[in-house]
C-alpha positions as a Python dict, from the first residue, in 0.01 Angstrom:
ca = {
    (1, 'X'): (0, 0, 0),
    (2, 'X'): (-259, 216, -229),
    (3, 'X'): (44, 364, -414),
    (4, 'X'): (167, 18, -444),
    (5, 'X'): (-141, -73, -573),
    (6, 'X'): (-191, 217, -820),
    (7, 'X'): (141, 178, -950),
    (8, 'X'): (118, -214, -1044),
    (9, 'X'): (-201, -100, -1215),
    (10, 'X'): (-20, 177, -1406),
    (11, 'X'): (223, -46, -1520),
    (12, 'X'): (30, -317, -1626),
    (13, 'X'): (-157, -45, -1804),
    (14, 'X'): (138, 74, -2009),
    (15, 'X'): (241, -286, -2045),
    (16, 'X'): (-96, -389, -2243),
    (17, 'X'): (-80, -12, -2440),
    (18, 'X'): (258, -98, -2581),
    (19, 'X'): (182, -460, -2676),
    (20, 'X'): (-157, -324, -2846),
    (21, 'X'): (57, -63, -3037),
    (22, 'X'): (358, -324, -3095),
    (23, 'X'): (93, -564, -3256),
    (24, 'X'): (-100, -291, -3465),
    (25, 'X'): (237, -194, -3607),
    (26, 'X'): (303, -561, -3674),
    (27, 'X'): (-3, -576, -3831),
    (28, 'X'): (14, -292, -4100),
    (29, 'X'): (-33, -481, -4429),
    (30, 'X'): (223, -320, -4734),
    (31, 'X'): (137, -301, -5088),
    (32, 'X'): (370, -506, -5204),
    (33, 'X'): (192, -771, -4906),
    (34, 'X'): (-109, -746, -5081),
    (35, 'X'): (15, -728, -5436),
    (36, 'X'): (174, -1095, -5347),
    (37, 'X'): (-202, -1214, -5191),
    (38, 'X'): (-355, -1073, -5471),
    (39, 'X'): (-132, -1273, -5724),
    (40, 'X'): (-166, -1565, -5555),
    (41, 'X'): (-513, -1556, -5574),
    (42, 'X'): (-515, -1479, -5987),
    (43, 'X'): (-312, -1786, -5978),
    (44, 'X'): (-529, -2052, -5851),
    (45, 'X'): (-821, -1896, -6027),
    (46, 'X'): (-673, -1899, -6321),
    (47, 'X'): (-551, -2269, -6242),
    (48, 'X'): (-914, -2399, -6176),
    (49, 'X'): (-1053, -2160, -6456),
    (50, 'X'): (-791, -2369, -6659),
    (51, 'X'): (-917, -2705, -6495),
    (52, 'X'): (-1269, -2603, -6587),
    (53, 'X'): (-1206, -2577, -6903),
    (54, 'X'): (-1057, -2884, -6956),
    (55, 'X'): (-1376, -3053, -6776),
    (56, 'X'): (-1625, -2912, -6991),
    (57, 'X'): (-1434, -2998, -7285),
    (58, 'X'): (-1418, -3348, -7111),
    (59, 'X'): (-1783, -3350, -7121),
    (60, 'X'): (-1886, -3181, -7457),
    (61, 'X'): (-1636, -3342, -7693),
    (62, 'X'): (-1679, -3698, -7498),
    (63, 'X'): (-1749, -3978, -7791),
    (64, 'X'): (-1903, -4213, -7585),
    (65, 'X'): (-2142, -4017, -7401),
    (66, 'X'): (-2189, -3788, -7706),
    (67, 'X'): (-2245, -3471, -7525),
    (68, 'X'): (-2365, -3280, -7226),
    (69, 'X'): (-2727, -3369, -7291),
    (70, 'X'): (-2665, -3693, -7202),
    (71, 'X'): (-2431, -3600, -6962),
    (72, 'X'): (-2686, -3465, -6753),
    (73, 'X'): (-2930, -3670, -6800),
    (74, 'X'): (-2691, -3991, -6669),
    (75, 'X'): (-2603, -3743, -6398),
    (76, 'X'): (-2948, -3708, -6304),
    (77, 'X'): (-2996, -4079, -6272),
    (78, 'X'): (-2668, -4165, -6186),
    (79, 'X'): (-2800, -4301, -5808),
    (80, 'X'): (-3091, -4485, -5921),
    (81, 'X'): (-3091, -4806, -6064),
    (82, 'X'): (-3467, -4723, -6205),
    (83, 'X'): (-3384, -4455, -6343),
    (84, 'X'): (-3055, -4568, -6538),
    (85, 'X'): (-3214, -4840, -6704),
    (86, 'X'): (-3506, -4626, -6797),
    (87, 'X'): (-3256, -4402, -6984),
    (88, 'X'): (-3066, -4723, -7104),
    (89, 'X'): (-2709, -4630, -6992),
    (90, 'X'): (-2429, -4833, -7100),
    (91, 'X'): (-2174, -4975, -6968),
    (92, 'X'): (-1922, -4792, -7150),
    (93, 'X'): (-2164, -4463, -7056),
    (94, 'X'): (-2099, -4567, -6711),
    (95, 'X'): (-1726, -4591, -6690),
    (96, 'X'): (-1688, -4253, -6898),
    (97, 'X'): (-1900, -4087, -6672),
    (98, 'X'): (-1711, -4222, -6348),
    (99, 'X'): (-1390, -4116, -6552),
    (100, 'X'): (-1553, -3750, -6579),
    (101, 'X'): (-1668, -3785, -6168),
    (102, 'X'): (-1293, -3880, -6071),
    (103, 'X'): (-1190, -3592, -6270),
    (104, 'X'): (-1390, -3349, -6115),
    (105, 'X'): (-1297, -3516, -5760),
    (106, 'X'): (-929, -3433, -5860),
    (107, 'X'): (-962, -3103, -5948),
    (108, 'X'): (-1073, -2985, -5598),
    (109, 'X'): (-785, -3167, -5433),
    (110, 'X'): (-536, -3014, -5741),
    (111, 'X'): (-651, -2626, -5706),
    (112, 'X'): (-580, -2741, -5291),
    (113, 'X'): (-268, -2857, -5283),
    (114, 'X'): (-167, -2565, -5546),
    (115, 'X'): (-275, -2293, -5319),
    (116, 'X'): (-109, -2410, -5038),
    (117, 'X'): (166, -2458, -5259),
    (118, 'X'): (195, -2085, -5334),
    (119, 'X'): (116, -1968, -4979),
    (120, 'X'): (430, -2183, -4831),
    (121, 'X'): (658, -2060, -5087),
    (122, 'X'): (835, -1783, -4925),
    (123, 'X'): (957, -1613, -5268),
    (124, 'X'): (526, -1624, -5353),
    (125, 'X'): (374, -1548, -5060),
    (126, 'X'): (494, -1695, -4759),
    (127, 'X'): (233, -1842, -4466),
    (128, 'X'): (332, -1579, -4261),
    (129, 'X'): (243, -1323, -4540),
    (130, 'X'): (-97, -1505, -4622),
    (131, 'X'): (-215, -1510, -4236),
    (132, 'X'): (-149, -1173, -4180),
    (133, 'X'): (-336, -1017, -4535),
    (134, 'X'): (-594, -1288, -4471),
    (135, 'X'): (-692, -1171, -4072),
    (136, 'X'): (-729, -826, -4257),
    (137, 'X'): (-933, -913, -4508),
    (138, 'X'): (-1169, -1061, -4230),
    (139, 'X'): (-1171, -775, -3991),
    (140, 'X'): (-1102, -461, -4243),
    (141, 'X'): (-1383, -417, -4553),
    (142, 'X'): (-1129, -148, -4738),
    (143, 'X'): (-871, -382, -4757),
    (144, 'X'): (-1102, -672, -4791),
    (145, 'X'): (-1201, -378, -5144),
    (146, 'X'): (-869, -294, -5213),
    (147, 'X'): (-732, -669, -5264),
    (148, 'X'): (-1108, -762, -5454),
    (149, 'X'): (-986, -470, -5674),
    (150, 'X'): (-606, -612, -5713),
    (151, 'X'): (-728, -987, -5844),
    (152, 'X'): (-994, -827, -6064),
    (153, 'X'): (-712, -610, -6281),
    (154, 'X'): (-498, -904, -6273),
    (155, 'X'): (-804, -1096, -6427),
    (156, 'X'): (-843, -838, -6668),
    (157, 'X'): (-476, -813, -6728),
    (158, 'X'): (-460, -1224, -6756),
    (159, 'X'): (-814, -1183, -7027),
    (160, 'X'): (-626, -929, -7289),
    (161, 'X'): (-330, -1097, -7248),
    (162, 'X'): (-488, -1444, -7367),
    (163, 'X'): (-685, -1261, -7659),
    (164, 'X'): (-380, -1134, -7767),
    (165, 'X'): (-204, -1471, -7753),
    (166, 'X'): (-497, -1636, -7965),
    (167, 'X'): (-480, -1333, -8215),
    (168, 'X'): (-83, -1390, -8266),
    (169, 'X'): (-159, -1782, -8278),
    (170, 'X'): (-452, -1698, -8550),
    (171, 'X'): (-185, -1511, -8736),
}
């Protein structure tokens, strides 16, 4: 009965070893893997650094609440009756600004649905792809560096390449 005993635990040993090994082998993350993560995640920054842009330009160049100044200061206000009239905001002031606040409200919902977007496309990323880089990223620092590294050339890559584009534009 011991050996019986011994044996089943021997087995169910083995049993767990190979699994452990089967999934670590599952989990080895290529280059190319994180190459794709990387690039997805230069492309919805650059997306909402696009976005951003445009809201700040929304802001600034907006003729009816002539500026960021008073921007902010109907921002600050914005919840207190006391305070709007005190700063005398329109009504026309208003509905810009709520214009501006549904804008912004989009743009977190946009950069969203984009990134999941790019993670179910299988020829981008694939979920698959995205859960397995992700987990590593969590539980391994030098990947966590060496994808960090990845996005920033692309940013850099994605910077010159714009200057260059406004240069030729200029031209």
């Amino acid at each position: 009965m011991k050996k019986v005993f011994v044996l089943a635990f021997l087995l169910v040993g083995l049993i767990g070893f190979q699994s452990q090994a089967q999934d670590e082998a599952a989990e080895e993350i290529t280059d190319e893997e994180l190459a794709k993560f990387a690039a997805m995640e230069d492309s919805v920054m650059a997306f909402y650094e696009q976005k951003n842009e445009e809201l700040v330009s929304m802001i600034k160049d907006n003729e009816i609440i002539d500026g960021a100044a008073r921007y902010n200061e109907i921002k600050d206000a914005w919840d207190d009756e006391e305070k709007m009239a005190e700063i005398e905001i329109t009504d026309e002031e208003k509905g810009a600004y709520e214009e501006i606040m549904e804008f912004m409200g989009s743009l977190s919902n946009e950069v969203r649905d984009l990134k999941i977007g790019l993670i179910k496309n299988d020829e981008v990323l694939g979920v698959a792809t995205y859960n397995k880089v992700n987990k590593a990223i969590k539980e391994n620092p030098e990947i966590k560096e060496k994808v960090d590294t990845l996005i920033a050339e692309l940013k850099e890559k994605r910077s010159v390449d714009s200057e260059e584009a406004e240069a030729d534009a200029s031209e």
